[in-house]
C-alpha positions in Angstrom: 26.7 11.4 -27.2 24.4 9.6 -24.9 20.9 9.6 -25.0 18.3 9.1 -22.0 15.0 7.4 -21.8 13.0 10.0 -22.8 14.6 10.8 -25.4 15.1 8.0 -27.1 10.8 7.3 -26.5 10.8 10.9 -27.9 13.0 9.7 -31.1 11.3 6.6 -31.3 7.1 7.4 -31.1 7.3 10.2 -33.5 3.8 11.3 -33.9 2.4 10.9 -30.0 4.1 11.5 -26.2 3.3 8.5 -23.4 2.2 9.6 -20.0 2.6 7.1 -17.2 -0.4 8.6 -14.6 0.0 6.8 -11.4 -3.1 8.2 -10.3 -3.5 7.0 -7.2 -3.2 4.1 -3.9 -6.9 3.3 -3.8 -7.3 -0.3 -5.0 -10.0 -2.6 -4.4 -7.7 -6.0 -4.0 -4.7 -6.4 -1.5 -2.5 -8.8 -3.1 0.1 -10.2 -1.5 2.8 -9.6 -4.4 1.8 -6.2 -4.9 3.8 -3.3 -2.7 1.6 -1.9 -0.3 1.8 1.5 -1.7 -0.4 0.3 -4.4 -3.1 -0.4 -2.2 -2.6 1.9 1.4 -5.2 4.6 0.4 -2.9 7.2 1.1 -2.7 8.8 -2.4 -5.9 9.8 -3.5 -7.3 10.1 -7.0 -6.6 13.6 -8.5 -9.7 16.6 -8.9 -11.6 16.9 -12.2 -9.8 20.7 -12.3 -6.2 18.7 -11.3 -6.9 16.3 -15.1 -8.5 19.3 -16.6 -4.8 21.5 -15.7 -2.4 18.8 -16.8 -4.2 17.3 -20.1 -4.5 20.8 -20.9 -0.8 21.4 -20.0 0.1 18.3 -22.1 -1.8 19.6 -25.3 -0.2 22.9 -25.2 3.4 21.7 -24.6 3.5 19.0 -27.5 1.1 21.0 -29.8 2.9 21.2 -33.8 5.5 18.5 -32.1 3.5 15.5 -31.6 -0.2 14.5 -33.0 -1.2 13.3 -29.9 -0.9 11.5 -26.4 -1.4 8.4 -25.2 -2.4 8.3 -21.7 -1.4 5.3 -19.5 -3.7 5.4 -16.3 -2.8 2.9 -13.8 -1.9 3.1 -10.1 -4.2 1.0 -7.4 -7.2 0.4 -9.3 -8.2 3.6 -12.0 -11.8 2.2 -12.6 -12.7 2.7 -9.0 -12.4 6.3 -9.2 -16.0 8.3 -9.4 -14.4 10.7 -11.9 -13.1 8.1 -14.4 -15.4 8.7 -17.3 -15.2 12.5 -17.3 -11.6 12.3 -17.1 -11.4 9.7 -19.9 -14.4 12.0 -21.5 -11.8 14.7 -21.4 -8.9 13.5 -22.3 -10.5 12.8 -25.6 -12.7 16.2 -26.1 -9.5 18.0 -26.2 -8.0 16.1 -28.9 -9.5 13.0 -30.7 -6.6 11.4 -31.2 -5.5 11.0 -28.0 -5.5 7.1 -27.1 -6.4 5.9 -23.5 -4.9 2.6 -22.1 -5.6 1.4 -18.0 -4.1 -1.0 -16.3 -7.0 -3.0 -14.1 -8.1 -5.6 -12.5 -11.2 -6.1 -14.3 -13.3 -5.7 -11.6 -16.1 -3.1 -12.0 -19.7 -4.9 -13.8 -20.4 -5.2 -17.4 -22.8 -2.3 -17.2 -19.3 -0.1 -15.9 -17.1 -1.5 -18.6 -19.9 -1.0 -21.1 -20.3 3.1 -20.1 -16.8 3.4 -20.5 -15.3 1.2 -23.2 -15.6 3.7 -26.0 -13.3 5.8 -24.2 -10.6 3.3 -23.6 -8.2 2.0 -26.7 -6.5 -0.4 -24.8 -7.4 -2.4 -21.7 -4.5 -4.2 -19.8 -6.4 -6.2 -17.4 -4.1 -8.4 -14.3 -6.2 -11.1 -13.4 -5.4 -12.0 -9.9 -6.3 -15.2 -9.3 -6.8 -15.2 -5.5 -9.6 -12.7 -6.1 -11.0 -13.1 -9.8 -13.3 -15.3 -10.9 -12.0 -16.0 -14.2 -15.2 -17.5 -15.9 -17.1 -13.9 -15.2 -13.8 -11.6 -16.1 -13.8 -14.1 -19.7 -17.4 -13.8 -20.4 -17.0 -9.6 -19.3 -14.5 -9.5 -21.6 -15.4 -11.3 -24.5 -18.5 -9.0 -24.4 -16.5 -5.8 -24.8 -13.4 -8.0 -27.2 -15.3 -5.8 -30.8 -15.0 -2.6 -29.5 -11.3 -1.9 -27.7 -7.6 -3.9 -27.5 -7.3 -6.1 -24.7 -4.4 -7.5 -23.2 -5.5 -10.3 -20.4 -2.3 -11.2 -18.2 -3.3 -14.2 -15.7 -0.3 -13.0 -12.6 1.7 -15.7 -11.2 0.8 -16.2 -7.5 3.5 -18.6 -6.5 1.0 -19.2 -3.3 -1.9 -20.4 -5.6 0.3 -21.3 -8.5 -1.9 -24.6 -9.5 -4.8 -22.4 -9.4 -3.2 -19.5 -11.8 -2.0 -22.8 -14.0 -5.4 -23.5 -14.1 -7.2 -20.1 -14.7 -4.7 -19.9 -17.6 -6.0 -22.9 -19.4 -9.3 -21.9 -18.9 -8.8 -18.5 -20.7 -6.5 -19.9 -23.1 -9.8 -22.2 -24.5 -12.8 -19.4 -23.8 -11.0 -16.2 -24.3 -12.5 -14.3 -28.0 -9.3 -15.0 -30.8 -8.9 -11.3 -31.0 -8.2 -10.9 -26.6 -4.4 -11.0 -26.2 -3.2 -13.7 -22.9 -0.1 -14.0 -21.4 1.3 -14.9 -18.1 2.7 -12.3 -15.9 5.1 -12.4 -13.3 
């Protein structure tokens, strides 16, 4: 007998189900590295009623089978979306337990990040160095480091290499002890 992917995650995360949400092509940067279809606009971000229908849909399917879900909400940049909060807002009202985790570039302000942090378990923030200034995403960050996991990956530009060598040192010695770094290629 073989098993698939989503089984196995099924066998293996007992108590919650992962949702991948590409939500969308709107992004704010156009790196080079990235596939345009992350950044070409043409996909755009889902209606309140669309997050309302498959949260609720998500609930009801897994309900006695798994506690709860945690949603993964990526695709161009999520935090640019006017609808973010009440969609994280939801996801949460219809069950407590349910975990949030994005995948950004960091960009919004402090005020933004501040609105929205309690809603968010775990922030995977892509700092790309040809458009980040690293000292303002490290102090942003540090800032928010009590109240949510975050993960900050410094992505390898091989065209600014020195310069990604560089922002890695610098977050290495200024990032909070509890703010995860890593290199990503």
């Amino acid at each position: 007998m073989t098993l698939d992917y989503d089984e196995i995650r099924f066998l293996t995360e007992p108590r919650s189900v992962f949702v991948d949400w590409d939500l969308s092509s709107k992004c704010n940067y156009r790196c080079s590295y990235c596939s345009p279809s992350s950044h070409d606009g043409k996909i755009d971000f889902p209606s309140i009623d669309v997050v309302k229908r498959v949260v609720d849909k998500i609930q009801y399917e897994y309900a006695g089978i798994k506690d709860y879900a945690v949603y993964n909400l990526l695709g161009g940049e999520p935090t640019i979306w006017n609808k973010f909060e009440e969609c994280s807002r939801y996801i949460k009202q219809v069950n407590p337990k349910n975990q949030l985790q994005i995948l950004t570039n960091g960009n919004r302000t402090l005020s933004w990040w501040q609105r929205n942090i309690n809603y968010i378990d775990r922030v995977i923030l892509t700092v790309h160095v040809a458009q980040a200034d690293i000292k303002e995403l490290v102090n942003k960050f540090n800032a928010l480091s009590t109240n949510s996991y975050i993960e900050f990956q410094i992505a390898l530009d091989i065209a600014v290499f020195d310069k990604c060598v560089e922002y890695f040192y610098y977050a290495k010695e200024n990032l909070n002890s509890n703010i995860h770094l890593s290199a990503k290629t």
